[in-house]
N, C-alpha and C positions, 0 to 999 in steps of 0.2 A: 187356649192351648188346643192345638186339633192332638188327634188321636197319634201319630207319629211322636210326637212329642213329649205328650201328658200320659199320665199313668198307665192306661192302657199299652200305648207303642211300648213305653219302659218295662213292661212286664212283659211283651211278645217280644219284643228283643233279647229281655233277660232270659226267657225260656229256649231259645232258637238258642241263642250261646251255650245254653247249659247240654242242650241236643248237641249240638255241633262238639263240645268239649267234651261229653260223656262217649260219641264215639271216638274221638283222639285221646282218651283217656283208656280203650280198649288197645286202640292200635299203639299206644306207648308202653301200656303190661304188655303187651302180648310179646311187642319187640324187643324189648326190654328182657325177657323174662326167656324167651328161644336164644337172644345172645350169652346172657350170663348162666343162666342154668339148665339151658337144653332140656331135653327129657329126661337128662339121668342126675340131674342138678349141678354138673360140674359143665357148663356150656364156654362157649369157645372164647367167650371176653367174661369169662367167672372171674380173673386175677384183674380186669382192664373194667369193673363195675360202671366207672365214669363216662369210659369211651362206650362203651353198651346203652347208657342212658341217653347218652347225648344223639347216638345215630338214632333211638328211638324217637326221642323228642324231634329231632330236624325231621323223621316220616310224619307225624301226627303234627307238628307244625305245617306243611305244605295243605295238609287235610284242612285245617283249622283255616287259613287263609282264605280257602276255595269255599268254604263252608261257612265262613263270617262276611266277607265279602258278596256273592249272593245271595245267601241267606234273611241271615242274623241283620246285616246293614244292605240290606240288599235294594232297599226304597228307597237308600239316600244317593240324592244324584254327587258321585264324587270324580273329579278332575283326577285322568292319569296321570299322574306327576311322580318324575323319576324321585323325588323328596319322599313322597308318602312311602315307597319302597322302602327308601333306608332308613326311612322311621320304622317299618315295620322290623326291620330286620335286627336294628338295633334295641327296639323293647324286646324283642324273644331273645337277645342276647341275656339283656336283663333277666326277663323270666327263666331264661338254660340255665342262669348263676344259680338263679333260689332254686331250681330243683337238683343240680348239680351239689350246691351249697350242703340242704340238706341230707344228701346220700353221704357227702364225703364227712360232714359233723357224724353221722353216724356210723363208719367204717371207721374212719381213722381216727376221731376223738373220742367216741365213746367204745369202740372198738367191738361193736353189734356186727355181723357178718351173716348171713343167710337169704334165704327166700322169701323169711318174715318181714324180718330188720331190713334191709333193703327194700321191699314193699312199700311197707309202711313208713318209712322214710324218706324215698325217691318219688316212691308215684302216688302217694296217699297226699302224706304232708308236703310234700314239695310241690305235687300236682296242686292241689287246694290254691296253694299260696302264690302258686303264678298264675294262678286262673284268675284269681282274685285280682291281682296285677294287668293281665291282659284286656280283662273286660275294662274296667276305666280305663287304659291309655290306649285301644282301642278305640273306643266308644268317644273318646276327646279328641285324638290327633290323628287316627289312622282313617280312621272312618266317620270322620266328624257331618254332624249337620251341617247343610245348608242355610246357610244366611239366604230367607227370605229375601227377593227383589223389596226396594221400596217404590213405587211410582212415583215419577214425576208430581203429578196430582195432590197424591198425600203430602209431598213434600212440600211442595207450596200454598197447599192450607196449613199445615201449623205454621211456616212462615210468617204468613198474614193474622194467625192466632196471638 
């Protein structure tokens, strides 16, 4: 296994995402947190918590692409294909659910409301849990390894094996 591969790469990959996602984890509080509770904590999408989260997420999404993309995957030779797009664009669907999910279980089902509860529900635990999400379907289909060439050569020794 060369080092792209085997434990090494997976730990320098793993670190570079968590780089990459710690500061899309700043620019999602931060946006997140000027729309719904401004500086006087009552901010201009305070009553639209969702629609606040979700514009945060689609900024810190574009960051995370530009930043997983040369980064994080950045050694792996990957083919522009208009597919790999709407593959991405459809897992951060998925992942906008789970952090979406989360904020709205906690507003509207447990009926927690603030700067904590929201926090800790939208960008804490929801964040967590699509990160978690993004790094494998990332890592598998958006930006997946290259399949090694095989040579001609090698091929027709095991043939003959």
């Amino acid at each position: 296994m060369s080092d792209s591969t085997g434990r090494l790469g997976h730990l320098r990959r793993g670190g570079a995402f968590l780089v990459v996602g710690g500061i899309a984890f700043v620019v999602d509080a931060g946006v997140f947190n000027l729309l719904a509770f401004g500086f006087t904590g009552h901010g201009p999408l305070y009553d639209a918590p969702l629609v606040a989260k979700t514009i945060a997420i689609l900024l810190a999404t574009v960051f995370t692409y530009v930043g997983n993309r040369y980064w994080t995957f950045g050694s792996r030779h990957i083919e522009r294909r208009f597919s790999r797009y709407v593959l991405f664009v459809l897992l951060n669907v998925v992942a906008i659910g789970i952090q979406l999910g989360c904020l709205a279980f906690s507003r509207y089902v447990l009926g927690l409301e603030g700067i904590v509860a929201d926090n800790v529900s939208g960008t804490l635990i929801g964040q967590a849990l699509a990160t978690l999400f993004r790094y494998f379907t990332y890592d598998r289909w958006v930006f997946p390894e290259a399949k090694e060439p095989v040579s001609p050569a090698v091929v027709a020794s095991e043939r003959a094996a």
